[in-house]
N, CA, C and O of each residue as an XYZ file, in Angstrom:
304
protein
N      42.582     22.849    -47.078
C      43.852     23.295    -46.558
C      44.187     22.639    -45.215
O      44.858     23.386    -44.503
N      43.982     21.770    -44.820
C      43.893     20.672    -44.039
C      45.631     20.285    -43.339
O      45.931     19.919    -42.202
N      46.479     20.537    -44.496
C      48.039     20.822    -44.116
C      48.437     21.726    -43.568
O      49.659     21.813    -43.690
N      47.670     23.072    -42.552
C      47.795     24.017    -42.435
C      47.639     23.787    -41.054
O      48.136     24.344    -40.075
N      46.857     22.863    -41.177
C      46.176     23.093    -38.942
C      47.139     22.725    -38.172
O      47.177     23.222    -37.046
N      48.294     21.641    -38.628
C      49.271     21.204    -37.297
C      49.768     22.204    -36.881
O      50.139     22.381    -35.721
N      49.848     23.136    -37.964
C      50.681     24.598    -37.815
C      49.717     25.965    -36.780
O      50.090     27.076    -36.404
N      48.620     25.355    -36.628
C      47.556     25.999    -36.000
C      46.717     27.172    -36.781
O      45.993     28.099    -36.418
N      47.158     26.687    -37.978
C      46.822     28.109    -39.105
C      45.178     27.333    -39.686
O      45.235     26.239    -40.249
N      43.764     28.049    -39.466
C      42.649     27.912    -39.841
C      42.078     28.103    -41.181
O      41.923     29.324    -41.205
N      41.790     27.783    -41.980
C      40.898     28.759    -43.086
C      39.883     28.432    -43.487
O      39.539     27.250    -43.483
N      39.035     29.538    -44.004
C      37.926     28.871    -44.315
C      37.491     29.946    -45.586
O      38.167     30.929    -45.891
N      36.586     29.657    -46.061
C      36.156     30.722    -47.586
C      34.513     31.513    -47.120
O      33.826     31.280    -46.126
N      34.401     31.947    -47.627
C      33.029     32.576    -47.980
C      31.998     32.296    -49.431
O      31.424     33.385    -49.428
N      31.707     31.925    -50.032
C      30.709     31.847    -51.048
C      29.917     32.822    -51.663
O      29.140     32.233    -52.414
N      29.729     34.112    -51.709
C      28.612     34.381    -51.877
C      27.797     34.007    -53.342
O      28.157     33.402    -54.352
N      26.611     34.627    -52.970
C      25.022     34.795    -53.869
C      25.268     36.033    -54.780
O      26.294     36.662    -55.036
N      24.155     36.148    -55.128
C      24.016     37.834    -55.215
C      23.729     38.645    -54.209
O      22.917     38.184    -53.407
N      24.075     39.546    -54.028
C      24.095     40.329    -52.841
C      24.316     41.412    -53.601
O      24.907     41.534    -54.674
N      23.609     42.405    -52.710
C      23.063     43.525    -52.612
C      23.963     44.570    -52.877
O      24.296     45.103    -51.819
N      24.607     45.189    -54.078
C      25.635     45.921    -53.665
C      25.312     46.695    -55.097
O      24.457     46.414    -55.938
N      26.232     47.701    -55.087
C      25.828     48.761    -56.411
C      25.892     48.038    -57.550
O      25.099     48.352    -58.437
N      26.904     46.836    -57.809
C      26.936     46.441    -59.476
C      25.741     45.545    -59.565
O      25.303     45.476    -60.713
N      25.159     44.914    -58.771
C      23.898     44.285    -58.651
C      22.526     45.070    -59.297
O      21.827     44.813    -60.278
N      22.477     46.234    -58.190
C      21.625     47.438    -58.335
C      21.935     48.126    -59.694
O      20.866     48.572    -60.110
N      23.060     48.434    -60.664
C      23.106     48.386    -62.092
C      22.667     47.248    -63.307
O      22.892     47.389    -64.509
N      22.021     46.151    -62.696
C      21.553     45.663    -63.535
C      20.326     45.794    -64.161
O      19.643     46.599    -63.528
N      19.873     45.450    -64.918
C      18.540     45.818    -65.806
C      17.665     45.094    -65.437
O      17.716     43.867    -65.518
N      16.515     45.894    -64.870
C      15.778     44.876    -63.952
C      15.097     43.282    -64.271
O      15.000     42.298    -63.538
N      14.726     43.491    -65.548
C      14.273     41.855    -65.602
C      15.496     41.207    -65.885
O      15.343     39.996    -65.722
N      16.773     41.523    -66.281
C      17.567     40.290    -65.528
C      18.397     40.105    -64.150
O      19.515     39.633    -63.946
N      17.792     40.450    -63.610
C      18.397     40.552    -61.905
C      16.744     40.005    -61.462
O      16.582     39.547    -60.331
N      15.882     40.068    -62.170
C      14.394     39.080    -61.504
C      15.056     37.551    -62.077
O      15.359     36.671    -61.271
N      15.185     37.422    -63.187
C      15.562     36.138    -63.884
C      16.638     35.833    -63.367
O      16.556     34.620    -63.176
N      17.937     36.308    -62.899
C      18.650     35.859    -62.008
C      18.511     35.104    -60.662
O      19.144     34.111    -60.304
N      17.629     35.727    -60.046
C      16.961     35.809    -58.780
C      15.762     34.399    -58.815
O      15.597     33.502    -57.988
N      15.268     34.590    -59.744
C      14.728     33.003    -59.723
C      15.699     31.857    -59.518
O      15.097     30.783    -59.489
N      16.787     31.763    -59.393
C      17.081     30.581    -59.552
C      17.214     30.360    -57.644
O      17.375     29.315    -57.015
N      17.072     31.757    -57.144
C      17.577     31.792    -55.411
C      16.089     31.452    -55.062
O      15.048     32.045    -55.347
N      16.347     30.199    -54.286
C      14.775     30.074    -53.113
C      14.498     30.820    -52.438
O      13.340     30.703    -52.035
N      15.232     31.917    -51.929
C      14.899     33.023    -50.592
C      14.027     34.131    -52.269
O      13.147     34.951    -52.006
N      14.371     33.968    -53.405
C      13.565     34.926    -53.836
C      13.965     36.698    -53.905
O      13.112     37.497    -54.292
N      15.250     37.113    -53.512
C      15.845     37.986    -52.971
C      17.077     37.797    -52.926
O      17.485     36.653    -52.728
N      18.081     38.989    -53.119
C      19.224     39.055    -53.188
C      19.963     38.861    -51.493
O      19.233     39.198    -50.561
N      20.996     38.471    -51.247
C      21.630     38.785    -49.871
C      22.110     39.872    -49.702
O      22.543     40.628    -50.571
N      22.060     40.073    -48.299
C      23.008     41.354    -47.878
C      24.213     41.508    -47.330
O      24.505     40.556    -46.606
N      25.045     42.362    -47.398
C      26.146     42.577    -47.178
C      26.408     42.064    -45.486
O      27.410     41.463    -45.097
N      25.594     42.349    -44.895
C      25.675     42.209    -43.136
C      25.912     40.484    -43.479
O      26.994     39.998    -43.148
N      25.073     39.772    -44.014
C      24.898     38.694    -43.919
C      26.102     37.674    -44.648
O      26.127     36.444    -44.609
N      26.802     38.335    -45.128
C      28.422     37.884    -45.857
C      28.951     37.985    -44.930
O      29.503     36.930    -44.618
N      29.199     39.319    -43.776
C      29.609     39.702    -42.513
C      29.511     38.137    -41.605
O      30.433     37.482    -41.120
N      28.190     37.895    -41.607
C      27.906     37.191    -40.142
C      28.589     35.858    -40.301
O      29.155     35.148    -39.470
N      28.353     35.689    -41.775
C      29.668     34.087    -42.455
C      31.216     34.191    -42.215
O      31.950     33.352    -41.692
N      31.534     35.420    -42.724
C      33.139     35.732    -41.937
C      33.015     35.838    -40.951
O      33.998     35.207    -40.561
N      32.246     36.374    -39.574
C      32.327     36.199    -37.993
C      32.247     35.393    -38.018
O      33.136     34.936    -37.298
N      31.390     34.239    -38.636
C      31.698     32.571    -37.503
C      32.474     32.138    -38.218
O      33.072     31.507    -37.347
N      33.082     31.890    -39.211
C      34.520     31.635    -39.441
C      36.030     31.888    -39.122
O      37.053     31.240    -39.343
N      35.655     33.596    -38.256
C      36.650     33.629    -37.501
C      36.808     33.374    -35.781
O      37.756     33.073    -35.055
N      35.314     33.673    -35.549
C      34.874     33.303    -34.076
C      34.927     31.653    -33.682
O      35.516     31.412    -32.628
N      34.295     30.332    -34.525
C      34.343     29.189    -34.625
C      35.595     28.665    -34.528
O      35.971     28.319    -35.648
N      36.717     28.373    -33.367
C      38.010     27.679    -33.225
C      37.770     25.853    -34.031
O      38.703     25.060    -34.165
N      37.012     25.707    -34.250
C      36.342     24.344    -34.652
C      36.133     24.241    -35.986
O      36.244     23.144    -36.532
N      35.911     24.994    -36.456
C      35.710     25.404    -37.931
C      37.397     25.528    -39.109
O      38.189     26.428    -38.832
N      37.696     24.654    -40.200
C      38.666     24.856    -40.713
C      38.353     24.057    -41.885
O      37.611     23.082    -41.765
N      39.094     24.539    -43.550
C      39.049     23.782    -44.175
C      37.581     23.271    -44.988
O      37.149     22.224    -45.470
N      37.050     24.888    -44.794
C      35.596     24.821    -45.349
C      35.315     25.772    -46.031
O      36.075     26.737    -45.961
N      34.161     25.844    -46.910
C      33.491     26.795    -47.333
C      32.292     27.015    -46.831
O      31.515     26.062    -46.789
N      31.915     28.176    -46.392
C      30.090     28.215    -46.086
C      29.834     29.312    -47.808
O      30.506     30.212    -48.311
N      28.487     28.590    -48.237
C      27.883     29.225    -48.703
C      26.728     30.046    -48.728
O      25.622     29.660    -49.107
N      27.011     31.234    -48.299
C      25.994     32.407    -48.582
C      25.400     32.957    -49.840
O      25.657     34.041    -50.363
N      24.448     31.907    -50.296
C      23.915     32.149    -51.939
C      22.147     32.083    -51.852
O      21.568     32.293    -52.918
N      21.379     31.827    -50.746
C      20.091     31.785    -50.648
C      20.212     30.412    -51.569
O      20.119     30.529    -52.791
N      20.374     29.404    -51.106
C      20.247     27.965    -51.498
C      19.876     27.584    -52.651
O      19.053     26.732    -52.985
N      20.932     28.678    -53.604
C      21.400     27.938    -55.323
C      21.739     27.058    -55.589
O      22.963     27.008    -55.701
N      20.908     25.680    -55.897
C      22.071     24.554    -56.050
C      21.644     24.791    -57.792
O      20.655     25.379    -58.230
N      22.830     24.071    -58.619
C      23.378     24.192    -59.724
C      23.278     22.690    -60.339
O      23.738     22.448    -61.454
């Protein structure tokens, strides 16, 4: 969104992983382990930690025209 900044307008996305949240916690446990293998951290993310990706995306004046991904380093 790069057509947006002359205008002084920023954006940026969020990504997440799996993370930690009730529809997660409804899954059946060996497939939320088999899910979870594919994450190197080994563990789901947490909600704070989706948080701390939207604070520096809105705190970062430098930052625009990105995505951070919060997925515990799923590559595909």
């Amino acid at each position: 969104m790069e057509e947006l900044t002359p205008y002084g307008i920023r954006t940026g996305a969020v990504a997440p992983g799996f993370i930690d949240t009730p529809i997660l916690r409804e899954m059946r446990p060996e497939v939320l382990e088999g899910a979870l293998q594919a994450v190197p951290l080994r563990r789901p993310g947490k909600p704070s930690e989706i948080f701390q990706a939207v604070k520096f995306i809105l705190e970062c004046d430098y930052f625009t025209g990105r995505c951070v991904d919060v997925d515990g380093g799923i590559r595909s």
